[in-house]
VOGU-3710 file (C-alpha; in Angstrom, 3 decimals, decimal comma):
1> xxxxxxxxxx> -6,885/-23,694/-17,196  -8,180/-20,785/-19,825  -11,613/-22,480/-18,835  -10,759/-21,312/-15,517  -9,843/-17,862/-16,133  -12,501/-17,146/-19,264  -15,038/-16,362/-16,281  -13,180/-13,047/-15,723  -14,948/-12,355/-19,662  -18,262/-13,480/-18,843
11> xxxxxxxxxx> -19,654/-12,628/-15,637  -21,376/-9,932/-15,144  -19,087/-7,462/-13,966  -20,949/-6,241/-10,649  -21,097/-10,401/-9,720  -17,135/-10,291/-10,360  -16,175/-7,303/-8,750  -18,065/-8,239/-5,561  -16,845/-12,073/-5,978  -13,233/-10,334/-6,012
21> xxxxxxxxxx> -12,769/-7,282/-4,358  -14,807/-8,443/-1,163  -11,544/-10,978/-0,137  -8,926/-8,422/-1,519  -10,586/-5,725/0,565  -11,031/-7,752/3,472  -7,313/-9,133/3,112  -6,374/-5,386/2,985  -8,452/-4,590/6,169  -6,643/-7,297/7,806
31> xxxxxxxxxx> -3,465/-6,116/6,408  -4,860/-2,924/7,871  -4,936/-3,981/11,060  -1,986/-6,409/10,909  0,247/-3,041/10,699  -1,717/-1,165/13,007  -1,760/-3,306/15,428  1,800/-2,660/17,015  1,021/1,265/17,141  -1,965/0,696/19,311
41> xxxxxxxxxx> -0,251/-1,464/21,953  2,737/0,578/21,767  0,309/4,119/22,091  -0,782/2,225/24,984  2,749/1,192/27,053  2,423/3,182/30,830  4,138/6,037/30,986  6,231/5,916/27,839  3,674/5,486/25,212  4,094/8,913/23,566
51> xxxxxxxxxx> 7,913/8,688/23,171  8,027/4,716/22,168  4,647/5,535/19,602  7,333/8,311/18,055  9,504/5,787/17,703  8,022/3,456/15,746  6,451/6,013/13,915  10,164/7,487/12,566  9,881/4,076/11,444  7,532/3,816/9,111
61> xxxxxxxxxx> 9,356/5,742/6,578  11,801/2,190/6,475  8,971/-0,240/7,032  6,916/1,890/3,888  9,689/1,565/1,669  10,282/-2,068/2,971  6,565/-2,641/1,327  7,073/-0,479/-1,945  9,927/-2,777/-3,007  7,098/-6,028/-2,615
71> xxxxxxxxxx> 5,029/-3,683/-4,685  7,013/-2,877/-7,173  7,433/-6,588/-7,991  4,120/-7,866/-6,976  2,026/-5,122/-8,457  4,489/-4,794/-11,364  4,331/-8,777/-11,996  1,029/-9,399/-11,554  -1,081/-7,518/-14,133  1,394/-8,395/-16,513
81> xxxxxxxxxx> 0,647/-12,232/-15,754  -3,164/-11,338/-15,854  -2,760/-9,898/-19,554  -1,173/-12,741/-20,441  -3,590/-15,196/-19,648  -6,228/-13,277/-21,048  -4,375/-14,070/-24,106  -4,224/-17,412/-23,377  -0,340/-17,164/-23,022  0,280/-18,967/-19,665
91> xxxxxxxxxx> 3,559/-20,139/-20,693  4,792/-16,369/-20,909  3,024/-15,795/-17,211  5,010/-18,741/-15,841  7,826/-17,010/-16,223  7,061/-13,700/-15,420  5,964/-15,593/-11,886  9,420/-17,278/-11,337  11,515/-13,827/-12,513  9,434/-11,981/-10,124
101> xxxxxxxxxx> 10,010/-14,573/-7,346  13,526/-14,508/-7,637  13,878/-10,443/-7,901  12,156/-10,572/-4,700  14,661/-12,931/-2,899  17,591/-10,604/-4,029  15,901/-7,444/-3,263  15,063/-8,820/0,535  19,004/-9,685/0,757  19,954/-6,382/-0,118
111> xxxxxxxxxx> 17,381/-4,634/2,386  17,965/-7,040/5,332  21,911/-5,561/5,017  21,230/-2,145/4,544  18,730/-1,503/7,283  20,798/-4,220/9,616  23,784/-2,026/9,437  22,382/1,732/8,835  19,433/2,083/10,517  20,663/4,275/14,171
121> xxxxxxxxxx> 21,757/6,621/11,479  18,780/6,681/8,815  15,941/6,701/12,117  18,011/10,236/13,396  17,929/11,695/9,840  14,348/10,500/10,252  13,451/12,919/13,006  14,015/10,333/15,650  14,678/12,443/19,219  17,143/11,199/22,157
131> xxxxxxxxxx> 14,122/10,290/23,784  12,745/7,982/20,864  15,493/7,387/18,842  16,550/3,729/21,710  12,797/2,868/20,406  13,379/3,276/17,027  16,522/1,100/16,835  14,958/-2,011/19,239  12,243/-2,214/16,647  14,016/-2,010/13,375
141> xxxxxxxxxx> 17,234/-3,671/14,023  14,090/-6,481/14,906  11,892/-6,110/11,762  15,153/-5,784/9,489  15,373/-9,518/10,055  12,142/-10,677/8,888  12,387/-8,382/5,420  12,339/-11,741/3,841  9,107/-12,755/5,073  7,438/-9,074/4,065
151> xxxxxxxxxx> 8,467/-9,318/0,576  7,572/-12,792/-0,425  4,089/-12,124/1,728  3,192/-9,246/0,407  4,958/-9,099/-2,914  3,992/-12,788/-4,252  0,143/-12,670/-3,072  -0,623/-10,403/-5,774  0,058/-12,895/-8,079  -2,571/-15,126/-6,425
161> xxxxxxxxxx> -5,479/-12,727/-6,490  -4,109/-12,254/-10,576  -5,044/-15,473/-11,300  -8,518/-14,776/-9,499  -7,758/-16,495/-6,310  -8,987/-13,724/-3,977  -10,007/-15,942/-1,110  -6,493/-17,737/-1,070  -4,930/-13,976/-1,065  -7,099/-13,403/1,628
171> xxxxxxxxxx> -6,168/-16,092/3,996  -2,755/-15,497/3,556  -2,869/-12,350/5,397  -5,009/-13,559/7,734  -3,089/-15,868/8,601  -0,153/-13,219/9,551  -2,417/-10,897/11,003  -4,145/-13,311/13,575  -0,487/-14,370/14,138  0,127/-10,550/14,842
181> xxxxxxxxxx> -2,607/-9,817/17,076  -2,315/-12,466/19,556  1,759/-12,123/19,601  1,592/-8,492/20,143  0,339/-8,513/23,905  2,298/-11,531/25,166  5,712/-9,814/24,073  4,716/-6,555/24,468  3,002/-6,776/27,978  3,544/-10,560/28,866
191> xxxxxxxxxx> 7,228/-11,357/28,531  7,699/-7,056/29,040  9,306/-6,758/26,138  8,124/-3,202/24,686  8,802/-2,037/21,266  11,204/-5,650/20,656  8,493/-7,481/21,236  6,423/-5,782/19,007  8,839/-6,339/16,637  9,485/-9,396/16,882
201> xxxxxxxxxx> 5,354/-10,302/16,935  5,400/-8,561/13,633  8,124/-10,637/11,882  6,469/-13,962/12,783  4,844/-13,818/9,511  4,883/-17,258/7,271  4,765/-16,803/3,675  4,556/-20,839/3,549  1,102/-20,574/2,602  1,610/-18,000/-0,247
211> xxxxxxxxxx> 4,763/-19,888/-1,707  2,899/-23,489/-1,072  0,308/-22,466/-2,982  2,016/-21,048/-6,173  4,338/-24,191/-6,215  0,761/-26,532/-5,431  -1,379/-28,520/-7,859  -4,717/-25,810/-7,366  -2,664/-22,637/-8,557  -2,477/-22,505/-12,455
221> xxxxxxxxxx> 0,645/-20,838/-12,647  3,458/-22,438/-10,880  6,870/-21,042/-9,609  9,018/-23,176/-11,759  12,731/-23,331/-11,513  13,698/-23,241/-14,693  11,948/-20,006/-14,623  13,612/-18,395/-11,731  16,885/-17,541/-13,894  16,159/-13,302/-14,470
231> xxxxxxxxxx> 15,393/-12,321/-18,182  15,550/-8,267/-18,783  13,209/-8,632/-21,705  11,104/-10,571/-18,700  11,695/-8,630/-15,355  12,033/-5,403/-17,083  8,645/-4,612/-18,214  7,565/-5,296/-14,507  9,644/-3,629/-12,462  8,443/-0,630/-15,525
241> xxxxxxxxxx> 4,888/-1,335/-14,516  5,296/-1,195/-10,911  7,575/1,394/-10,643  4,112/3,670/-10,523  2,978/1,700/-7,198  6,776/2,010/-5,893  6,692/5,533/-6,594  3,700/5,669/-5,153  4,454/3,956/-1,713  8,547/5,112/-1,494
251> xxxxxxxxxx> 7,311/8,505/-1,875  5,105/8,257/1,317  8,129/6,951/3,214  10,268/10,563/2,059  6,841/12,207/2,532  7,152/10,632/6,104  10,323/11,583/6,836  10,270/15,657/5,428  6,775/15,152/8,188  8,296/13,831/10,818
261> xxxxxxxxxx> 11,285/16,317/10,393  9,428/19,486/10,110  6,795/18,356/12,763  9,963/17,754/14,850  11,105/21,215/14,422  7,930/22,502/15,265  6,349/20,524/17,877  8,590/17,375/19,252  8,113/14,667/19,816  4,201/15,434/20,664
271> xxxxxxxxxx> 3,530/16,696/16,830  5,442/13,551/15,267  3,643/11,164/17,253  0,557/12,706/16,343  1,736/12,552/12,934  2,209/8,344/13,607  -1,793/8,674/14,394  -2,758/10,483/10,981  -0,502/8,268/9,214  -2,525/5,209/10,886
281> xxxxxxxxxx> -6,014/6,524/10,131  -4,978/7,479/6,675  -4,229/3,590/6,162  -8,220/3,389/6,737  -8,772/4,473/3,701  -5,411/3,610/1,323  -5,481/-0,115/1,713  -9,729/-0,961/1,429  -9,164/1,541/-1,299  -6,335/-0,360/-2,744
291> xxxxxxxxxx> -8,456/-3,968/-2,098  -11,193/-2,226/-4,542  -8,363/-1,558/-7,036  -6,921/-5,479/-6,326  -10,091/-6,949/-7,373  -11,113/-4,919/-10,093  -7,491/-5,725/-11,444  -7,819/-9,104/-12,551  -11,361/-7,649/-14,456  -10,020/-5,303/-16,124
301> xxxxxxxxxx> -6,706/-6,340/-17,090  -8,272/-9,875/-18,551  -11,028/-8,009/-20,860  -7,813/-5,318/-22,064  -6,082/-8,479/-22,758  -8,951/-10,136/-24,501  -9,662/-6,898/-26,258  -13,412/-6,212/-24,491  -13,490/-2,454/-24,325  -17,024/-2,143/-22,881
311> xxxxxxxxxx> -16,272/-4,538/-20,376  -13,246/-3,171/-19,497  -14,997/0,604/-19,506  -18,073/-1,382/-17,275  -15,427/-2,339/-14,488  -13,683/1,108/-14,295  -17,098/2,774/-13,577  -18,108/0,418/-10,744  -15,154/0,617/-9,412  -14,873/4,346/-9,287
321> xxxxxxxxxx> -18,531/4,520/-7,906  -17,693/2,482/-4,632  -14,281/3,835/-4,169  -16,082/7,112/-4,192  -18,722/6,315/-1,964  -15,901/4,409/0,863  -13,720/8,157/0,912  -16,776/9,658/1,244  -18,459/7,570/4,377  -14,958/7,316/6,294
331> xxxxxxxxxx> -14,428/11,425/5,393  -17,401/12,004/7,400  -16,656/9,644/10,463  -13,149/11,304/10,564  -14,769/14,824/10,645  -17,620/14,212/13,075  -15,923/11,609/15,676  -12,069/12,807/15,495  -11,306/11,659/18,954  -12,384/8,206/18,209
341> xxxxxxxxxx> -9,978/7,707/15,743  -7,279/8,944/17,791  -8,139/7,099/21,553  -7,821/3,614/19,135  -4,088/4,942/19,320  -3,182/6,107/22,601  -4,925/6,966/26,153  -2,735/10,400/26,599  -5,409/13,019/26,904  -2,850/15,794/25,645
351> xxxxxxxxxx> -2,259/13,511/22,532  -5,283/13,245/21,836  -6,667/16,428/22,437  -3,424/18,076/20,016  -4,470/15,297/17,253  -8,020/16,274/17,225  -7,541/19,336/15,078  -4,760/17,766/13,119  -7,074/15,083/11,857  -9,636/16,947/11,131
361> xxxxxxxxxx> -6,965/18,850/8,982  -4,885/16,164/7,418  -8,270/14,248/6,162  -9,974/17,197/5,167  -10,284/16,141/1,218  -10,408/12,268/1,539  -13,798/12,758/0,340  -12,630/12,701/-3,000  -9,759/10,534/-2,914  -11,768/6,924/-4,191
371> xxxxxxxxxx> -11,310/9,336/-8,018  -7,325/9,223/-7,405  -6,892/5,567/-6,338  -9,648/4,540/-8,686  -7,693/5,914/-11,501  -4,375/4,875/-10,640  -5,119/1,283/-9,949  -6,657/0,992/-13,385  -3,821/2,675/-15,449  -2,019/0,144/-13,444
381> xxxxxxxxxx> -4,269/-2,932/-14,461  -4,329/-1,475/-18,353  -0,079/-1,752/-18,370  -0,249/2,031/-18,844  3,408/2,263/-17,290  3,904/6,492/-18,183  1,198/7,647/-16,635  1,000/5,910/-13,471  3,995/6,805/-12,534  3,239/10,597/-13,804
391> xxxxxxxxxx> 0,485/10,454/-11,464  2,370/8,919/-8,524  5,515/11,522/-8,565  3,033/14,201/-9,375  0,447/14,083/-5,891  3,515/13,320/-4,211  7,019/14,794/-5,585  5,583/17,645/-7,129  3,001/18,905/-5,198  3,210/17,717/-1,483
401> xxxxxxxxxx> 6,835/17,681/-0,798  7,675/21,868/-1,250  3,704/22,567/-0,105  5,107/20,868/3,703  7,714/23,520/3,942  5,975/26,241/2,017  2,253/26,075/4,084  4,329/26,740/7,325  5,598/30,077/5,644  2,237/31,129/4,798
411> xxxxxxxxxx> 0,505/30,263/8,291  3,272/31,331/10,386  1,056/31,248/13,485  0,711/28,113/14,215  3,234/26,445/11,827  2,624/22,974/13,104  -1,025/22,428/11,849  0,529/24,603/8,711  2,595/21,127/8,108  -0,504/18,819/8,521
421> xxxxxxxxxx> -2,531/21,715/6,150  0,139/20,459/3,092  -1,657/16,909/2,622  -5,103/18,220/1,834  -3,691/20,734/-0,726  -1,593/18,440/-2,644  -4,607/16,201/-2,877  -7,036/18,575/-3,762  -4,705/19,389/-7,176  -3,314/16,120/-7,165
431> xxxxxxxxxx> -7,077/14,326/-7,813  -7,499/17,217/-10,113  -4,807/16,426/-12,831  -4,867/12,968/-12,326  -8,972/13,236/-13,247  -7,813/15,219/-16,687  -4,881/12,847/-17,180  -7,156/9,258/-16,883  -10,193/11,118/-19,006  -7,838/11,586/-21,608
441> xxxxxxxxxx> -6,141/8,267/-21,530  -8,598/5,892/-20,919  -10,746/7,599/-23,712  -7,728/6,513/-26,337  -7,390/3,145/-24,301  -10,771/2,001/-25,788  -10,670/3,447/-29,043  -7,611/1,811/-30,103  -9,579/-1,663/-28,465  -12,718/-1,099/-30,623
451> xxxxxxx> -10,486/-0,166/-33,845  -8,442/-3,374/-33,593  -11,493/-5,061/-32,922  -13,188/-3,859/-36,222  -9,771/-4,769/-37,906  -9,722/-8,108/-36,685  -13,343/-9,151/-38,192
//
């Protein structure tokens, strides 16, 4: 098995980051369109597309934080499991695996109850409308029952790719995705079943193949159940690591909501379901950006382990090159073909015409955005707990939450695209810092590598 994994040490790193991040990115395009996929059918419902496509959007704040609870699990669990194989400790990985399996059971029960009996009164705090708020509840009270399915998906897959299994990881979103697609139509349009059906199309997702596999014969980490008993010394340390990534991905769903309140306020329902659009083209460049980060993961987080500083510093740089270069290429298709972008979400010519400016607005610095993902995937991968989650609250706590209600103050005329005008700002200081921060870090990172490496021979 350390046969197995010792490739992660030895191949050059451009070979491994394409051999990796190619199926992690792909699985992440597919998981792209996968949650996509119900806001352009639903854009596209006759005559009450606009106010169903505000509905679900008041719903992604719930169906974010939904996926930042798998996260902070799976993306907690997972490098830890990667550093320990790199020092050949697979015992110690087996049962970080089972703990993190069983956290995620429990945390599904308690989400499945919560949203099951709250959510008519968390979608109006929301910004739901009377018009969208019957929306709204048809699809949540829906996906609340298939929370169980999310989090095992989503959450235990990372733990797949960890062991460098990308391809497997890969298939196991395709497999809900495909599943997605095709269901989408029939209940939508087929049986006539609107925003339940899409619902419903998005819950029919089997995490059979991801649990198979970590309880198969191919894995070489197994979900053991003598493991699944929770250990703090055990679970603690990950929920520490991925508390950055939860951060990172709760945040957006209260970004979401102070959004879809203010844009509410502003504009109805008009500005909040152009706000569902952004949201959706945004995810363009989060989750191939995240895939990069995925596959670099196991790199990195193997040659920390194994103490290989230059390999380690090797695998940041490449990755931070190609991040760079993806914000950069979908920046300029945003900019030049707006309406594109937007008619992929609805075929509402006001819409549309209202979310032209807006996008060009809200994505006006994603440019630059491969430097902040870059970074915070690989404090991630390095078990550098602190400052991810500095990083995390700071983009999003500390500079975008008062800059939504303090741009409409200073653009008074047209406070509306004075909300949208908050997300570039935020980034623009938020890449900033987190630049400083990871120069500073990473710089001690591999010094105290090579010293222990001197001491050691």
């Amino acid at each position: 098995m350390e046969q197995d994994k010792a490739f992660l040490g030895k191949e050059p790193i451009g070979k491994l980051l394409l051999k990796l991040a190619l199926p992690t990115v792909a699985a992440q395009m597919i998981n792209m369109l996968y949650n996509l996929v119900d806001r352009i059918y639903i854009g596209h419902i006759p005559n009450v597309g606009v106010s169903a496509l505000a509905g679900v959007g008041v719903c992604m704040p719930l169906i974010m934080l939904v996926s930042a609870f798998a996260a902070l699990v799976g993306y907690g669990g997972s490098p830890r499991v990667s550093i320990y194989m790199g020092k050949k400790d697979n015992e110690t990985a087996e049962k970080i695996l089972g703990n993190c399996f069983a956290m995620q059971i429990i945390i599904s029960a308690i989400l499945t109850a919560v949203l099951l009996i709250w959510s008519r009164d968390l979608l109006m705090l929301f910004g739901a409308s009377r018009k969208s708020i019957e929306y709204a509840v048809s699809y949540m009270n829906i996906y609340a029952v298939g929370t169980i399915f999310v989090e095992l998906t989503l959450g235990m897959n990372a733990f797949i790719t960890a062991q460098g299994f990308a391809k497997t990881g890969m298939l196991s979103v395709l497999i809900g995705a495909i599943s997605n697609i095709i269901l989408d139509p029939i209940f939508i349009f087929g049986f006539g079943m609107g925003v339940k059906g899409a619902a419903l199309a998005t819950i029919i997702l089997s995490c059979i193949w991801v649990i198979s596999f970590l309880m198969g014969r191919k894995t070489m980490l197994k979900i053991r159940k003598e493991n699944l008993l929770l250990r703090p010394k055990i679970i603690f340390p990950c929920l520490a690591l991925g508390a950055a990534t939860f951060v990172m991905q709760a945040s957006e769903s209260v970004i979401s909501v102070c959004f879809n309140a203010s844009l509410q306020s502003y504009g109805g329902d008009m500005a909040v379901s152009a706000m569902a659009i952004l949201t959706s083209v945004m995810q363009f460049a989060l989750l191939p950006l995240q895939g990069l980060g995925q596959g670099a993961q196991p790199i990195i987080s193997y040659n920390y382990g194994a103490g290989n500083a230059g390999r380690v510093k090797s695998a940041f740089k490449l990755l931070l090159k190609v991040s760079l270069c993806y914000s950069t290429i979908l920046w300029g298709a945003v900019m030049l073909f707006p309406d594109v972008f937007a008619g992929m979400f609805t075929t509402e010519a006001d819409l549309i015409v209202f979310t032209r400016p807006a996008l060009r607005i809200y994505m006006a610095v994603m440019l630059i955005f491969g430097i902040q993902m870059a970074c915070q995937m690989t404090f991630n991968a390095l078990g550098r707990a602190v400052e991810s989650i500095v990083v995390a609250v700071m983009r999003k706590f500390i500079l975008l939450l008062p800059l939504i209600y303090i741009m409409p103050l200073l653009f008074s005329s047209n406070k509306t695209m004075a909300v949208y005008l908050a997300e570039p700002a935020a980034d623009l200081l938020a890449v900033t810092f987190t630049a400083i921060l990871f120069t500073v870090r990473f710089k001690k990172a591999l010094q105290t590598m090579e010293n222990k490496k001197i001491q050691d021979t």
